[in-house]
N, C-alpha and C positions, 0 to 999 in steps of 0.2 A: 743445113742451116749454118750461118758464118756469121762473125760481127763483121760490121761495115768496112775492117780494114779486109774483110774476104777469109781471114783466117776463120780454120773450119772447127764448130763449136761439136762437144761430145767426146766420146773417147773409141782409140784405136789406133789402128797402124794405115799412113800414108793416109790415102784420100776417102778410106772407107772408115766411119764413126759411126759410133753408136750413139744415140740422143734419147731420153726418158722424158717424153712430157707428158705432166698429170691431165687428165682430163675431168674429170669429177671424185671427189672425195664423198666417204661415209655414207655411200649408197646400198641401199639394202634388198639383198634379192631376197625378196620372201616367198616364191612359191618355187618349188626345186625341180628341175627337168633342163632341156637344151633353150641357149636364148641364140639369137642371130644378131649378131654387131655386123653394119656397115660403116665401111670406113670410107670417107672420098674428102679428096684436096679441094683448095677454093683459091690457088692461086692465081694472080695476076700480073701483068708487068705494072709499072707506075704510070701513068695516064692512058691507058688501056681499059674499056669496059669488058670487054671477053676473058674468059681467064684461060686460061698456059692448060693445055689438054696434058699432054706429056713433061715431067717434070726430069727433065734431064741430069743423069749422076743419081736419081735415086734407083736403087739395085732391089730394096725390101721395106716390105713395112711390118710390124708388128702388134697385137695388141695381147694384152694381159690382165689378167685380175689377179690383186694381191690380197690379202687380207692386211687390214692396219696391221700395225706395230703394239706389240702391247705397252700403256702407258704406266 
């Protein structure tokens, strides 16, 4: 991810960054055991209806569950 001047958004060293995007808040697992998250991109180029299979420069993805912050 970069702002439109192409500088690259997140933190780290040289061209590899790390970026945190929330994806849903204040979600509640109520029954306890394993769950299965899929992850998949939907990018596109700009007047393009196909989207970009391979996203070039990305090395990893990660996801996470945190628990809130206590307020």
């Amino acid at each position: 991810m970069a702002k439109p001047n192409g500088e690259f958004l997140g933190t780290g060293f040289a061209e590899v960054k790390e970026n945190k995007l929330w994806y849903k808040e204040n979600v509640v697992f109520n029954e306890s055991g394993e769950y299965i998250v899929k992850i998949q991109q939907a990018m596109r180029e700009n007047g393009k209806a196909n989207g970009v299979v391979n996203l070039e420069g990305i090395t990893d993805v990660g996801f996470r569950i945190e628990e809130p912050a206590a307020k």
